[in-house]
C-alpha positions as CSV (number, residue, x, y, z in Angstrom):
1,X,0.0,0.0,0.0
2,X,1.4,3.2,-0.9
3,X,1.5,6.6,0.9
4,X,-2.1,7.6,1.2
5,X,-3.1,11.0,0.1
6,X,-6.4,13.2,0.2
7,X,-7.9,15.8,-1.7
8,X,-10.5,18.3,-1.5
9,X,-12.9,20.1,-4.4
10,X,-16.2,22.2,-4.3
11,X,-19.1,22.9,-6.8
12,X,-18.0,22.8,-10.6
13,X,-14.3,21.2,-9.8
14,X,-15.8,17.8,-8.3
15,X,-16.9,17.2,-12.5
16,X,-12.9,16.5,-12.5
17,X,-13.0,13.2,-10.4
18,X,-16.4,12.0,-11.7
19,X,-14.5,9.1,-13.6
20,X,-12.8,8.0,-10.4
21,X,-15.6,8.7,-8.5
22,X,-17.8,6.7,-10.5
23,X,-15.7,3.4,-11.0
24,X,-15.5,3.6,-7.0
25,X,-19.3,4.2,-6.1
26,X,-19.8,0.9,-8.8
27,X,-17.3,-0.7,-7.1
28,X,-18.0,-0.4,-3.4
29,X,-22.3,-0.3,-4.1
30,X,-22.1,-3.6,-6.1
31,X,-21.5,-5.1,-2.8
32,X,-25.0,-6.1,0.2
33,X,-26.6,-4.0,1.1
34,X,-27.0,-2.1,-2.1
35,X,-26.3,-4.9,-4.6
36,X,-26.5,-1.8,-7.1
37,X,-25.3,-3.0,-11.1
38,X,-23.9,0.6,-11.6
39,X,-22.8,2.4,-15.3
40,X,-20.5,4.8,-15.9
41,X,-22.8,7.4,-17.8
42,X,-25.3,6.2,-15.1
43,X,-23.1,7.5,-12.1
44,X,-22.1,10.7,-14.4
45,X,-25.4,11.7,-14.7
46,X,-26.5,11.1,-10.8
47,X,-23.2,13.1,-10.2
48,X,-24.4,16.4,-12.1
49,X,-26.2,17.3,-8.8
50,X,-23.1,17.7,-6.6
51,X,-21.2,20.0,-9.6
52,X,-24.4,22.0,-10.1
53,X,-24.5,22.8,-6.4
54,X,-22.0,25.9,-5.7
55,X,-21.7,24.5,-1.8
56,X,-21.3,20.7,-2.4
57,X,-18.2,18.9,-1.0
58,X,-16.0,16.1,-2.1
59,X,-13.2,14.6,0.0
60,X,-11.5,11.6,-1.6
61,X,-8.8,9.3,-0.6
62,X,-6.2,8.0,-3.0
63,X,-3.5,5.6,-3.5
64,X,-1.4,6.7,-6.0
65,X,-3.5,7.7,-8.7
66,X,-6.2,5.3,-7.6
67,X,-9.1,6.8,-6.0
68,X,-10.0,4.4,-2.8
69,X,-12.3,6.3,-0.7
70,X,-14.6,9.1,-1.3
71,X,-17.2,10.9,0.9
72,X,-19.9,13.7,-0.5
73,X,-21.9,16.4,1.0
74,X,-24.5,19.1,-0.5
75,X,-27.1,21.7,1.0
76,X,-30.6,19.8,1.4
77,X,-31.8,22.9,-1.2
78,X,-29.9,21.8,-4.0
79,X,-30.4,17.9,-3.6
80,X,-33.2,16.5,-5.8
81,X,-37.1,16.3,-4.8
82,X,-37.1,12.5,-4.0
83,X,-34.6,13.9,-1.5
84,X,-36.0,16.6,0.1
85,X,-39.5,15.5,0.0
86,X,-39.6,13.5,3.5
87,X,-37.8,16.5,5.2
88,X,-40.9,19.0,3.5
89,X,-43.7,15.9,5.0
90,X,-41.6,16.6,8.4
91,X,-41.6,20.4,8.5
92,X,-38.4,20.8,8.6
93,X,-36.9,23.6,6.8
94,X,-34.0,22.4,4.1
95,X,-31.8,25.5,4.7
96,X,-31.4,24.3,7.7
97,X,-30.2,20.3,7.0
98,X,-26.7,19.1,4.9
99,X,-27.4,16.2,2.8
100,X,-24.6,13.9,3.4
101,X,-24.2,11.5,0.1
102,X,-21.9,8.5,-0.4
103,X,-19.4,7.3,2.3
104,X,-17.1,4.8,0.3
105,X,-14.5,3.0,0.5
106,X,-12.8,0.0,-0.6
107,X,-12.4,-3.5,1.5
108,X,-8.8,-3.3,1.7
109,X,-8.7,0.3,3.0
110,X,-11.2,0.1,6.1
111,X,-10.1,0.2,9.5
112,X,-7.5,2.7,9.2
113,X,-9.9,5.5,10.8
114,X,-11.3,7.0,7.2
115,X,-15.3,6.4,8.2
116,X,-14.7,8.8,10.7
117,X,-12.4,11.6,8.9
118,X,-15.3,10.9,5.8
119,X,-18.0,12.5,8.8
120,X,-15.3,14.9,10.3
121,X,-14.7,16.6,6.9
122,X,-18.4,16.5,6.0
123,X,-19.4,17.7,9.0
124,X,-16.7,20.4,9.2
125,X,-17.6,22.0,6.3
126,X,-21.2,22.1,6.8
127,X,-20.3,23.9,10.2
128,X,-19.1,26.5,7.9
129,X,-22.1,28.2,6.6
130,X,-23.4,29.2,10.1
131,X,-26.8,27.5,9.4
132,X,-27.3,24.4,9.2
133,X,-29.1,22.5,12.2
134,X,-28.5,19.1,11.2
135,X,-26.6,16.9,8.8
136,X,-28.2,13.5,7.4
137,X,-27.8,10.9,5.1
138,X,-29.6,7.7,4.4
139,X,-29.5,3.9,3.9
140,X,-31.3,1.0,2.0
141,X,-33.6,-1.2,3.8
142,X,-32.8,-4.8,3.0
143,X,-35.0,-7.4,4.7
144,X,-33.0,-9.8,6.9
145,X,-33.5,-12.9,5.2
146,X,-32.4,-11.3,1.9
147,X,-30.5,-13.9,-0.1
148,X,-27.2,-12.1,-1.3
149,X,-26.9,-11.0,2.6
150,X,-23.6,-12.4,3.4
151,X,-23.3,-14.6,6.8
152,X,-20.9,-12.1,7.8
153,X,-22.6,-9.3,6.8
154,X,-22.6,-6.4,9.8
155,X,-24.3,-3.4,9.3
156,X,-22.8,-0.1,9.9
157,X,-25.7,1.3,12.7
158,X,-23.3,0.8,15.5
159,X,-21.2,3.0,13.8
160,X,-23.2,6.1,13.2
161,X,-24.9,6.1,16.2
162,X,-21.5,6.2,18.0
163,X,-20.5,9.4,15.2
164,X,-23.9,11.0,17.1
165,X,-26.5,9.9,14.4
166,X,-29.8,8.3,15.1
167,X,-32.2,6.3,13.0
168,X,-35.4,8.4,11.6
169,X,-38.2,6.0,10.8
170,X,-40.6,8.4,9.8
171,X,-37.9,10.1,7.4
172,X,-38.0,7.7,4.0
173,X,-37.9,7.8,0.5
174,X,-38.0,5.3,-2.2
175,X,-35.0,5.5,-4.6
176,X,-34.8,3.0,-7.9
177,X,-31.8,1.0,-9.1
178,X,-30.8,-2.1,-11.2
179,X,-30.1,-5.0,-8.4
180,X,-27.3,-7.3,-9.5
181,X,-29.3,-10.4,-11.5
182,X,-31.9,-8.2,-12.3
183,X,-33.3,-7.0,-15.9
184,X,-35.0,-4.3,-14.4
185,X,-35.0,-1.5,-12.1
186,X,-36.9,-1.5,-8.8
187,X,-38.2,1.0,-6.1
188,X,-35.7,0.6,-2.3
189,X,-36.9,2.1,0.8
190,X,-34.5,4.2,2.2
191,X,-34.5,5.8,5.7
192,X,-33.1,8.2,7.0
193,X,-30.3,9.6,9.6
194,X,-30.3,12.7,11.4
195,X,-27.2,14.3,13.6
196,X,-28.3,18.0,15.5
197,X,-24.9,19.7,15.2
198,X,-23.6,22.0,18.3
């Protein structure tokens, strides 16, 4: 493993690591609990929100000139409807919440403390605009007798709820992707995790 390095980029400049970026959501999604059969111009195209969005935030992770790890972040405002609408159902305002997207990172590369830099940085620069409340992201609901789920499968919920965050069950929103096997796209629930920054 080489010497490790990270990078940074905002609004329009994240359009620069959308290749790497997209091999490495493919990569790391294909994987239970998202099982997700990802394309390239797919991911570019689901990636337009982030450049488009003057406040998003990228921090990646490479080895050499291999992207390993990546985390996203963009205001709840500039997110798209399927996004925001639980938050609107809640009453709560979106200037006031930071949509935290992808947190990813290859096998190999875990346990070396990048989970929690991926929060610290998002988190960090969400502190920066002096209004936002709370920072969320979400996760797929798989049932538990799901047949890809691996024996050894453990999910990440001890995790966040040790980074502060807590489960929202009345936050959801039903997102569609192509399942590895499938020939055809279907609808996931995904709920919702909330953190009240200081």
């Amino acid at each position: 493993m080489a010497q490790l390095s990270c990078i940074t980029k905002t609004g329009a400049l994240i359009t620069s690591v959308f290749e790497d970026l997209a091999q490495l959501r493919i990569a790391v999604f294909n994987a239970f609990p998202y099982l997700y059969e990802g394309s390239i111009d797919y991911e570019k195209e689901y990636l337009k929100v982030y450049s488009e969005s003057e406040n998003a935030f990228l921090f990646a992770v490479y080895d050499g000139n291999k992207m390993v790890g990546a985390t996203t972040c963009i205001p709840l405002t500039d997110e798209t409807p399927e996004v925001q609408e639980p938050f609107i159902n809640a009453g709560i305002e979106l200037e006031s919440v930071f949509y935290f997207g992808e947190s990813i990172l290859l096998p190999e590369y875990r346990g070396l403390g990048l989970g929690h830099r991926f929060f610290e940085e998002r988190e960090t620069h969400a502190r920066s605009f002096g209004t936002c409340k709370i920072t969320s992201f979400c996760s797929v609901v798989r049932e538990e007798n799901h047949p890809l789920k691996p024996s050894d499968y453990q999910p990440l919920d001890k995790f966040w709820i040790k980074r502060g965050y807590q489960k929202e069950p009345l936050l959801k929103s039903n997102f569609e992707w192509l399942d590895i096997g499938e020939s055809q796209p279907t609808q996931k629930e995904m709920i919702y995790w909330t953190k009240q920054l200081s």
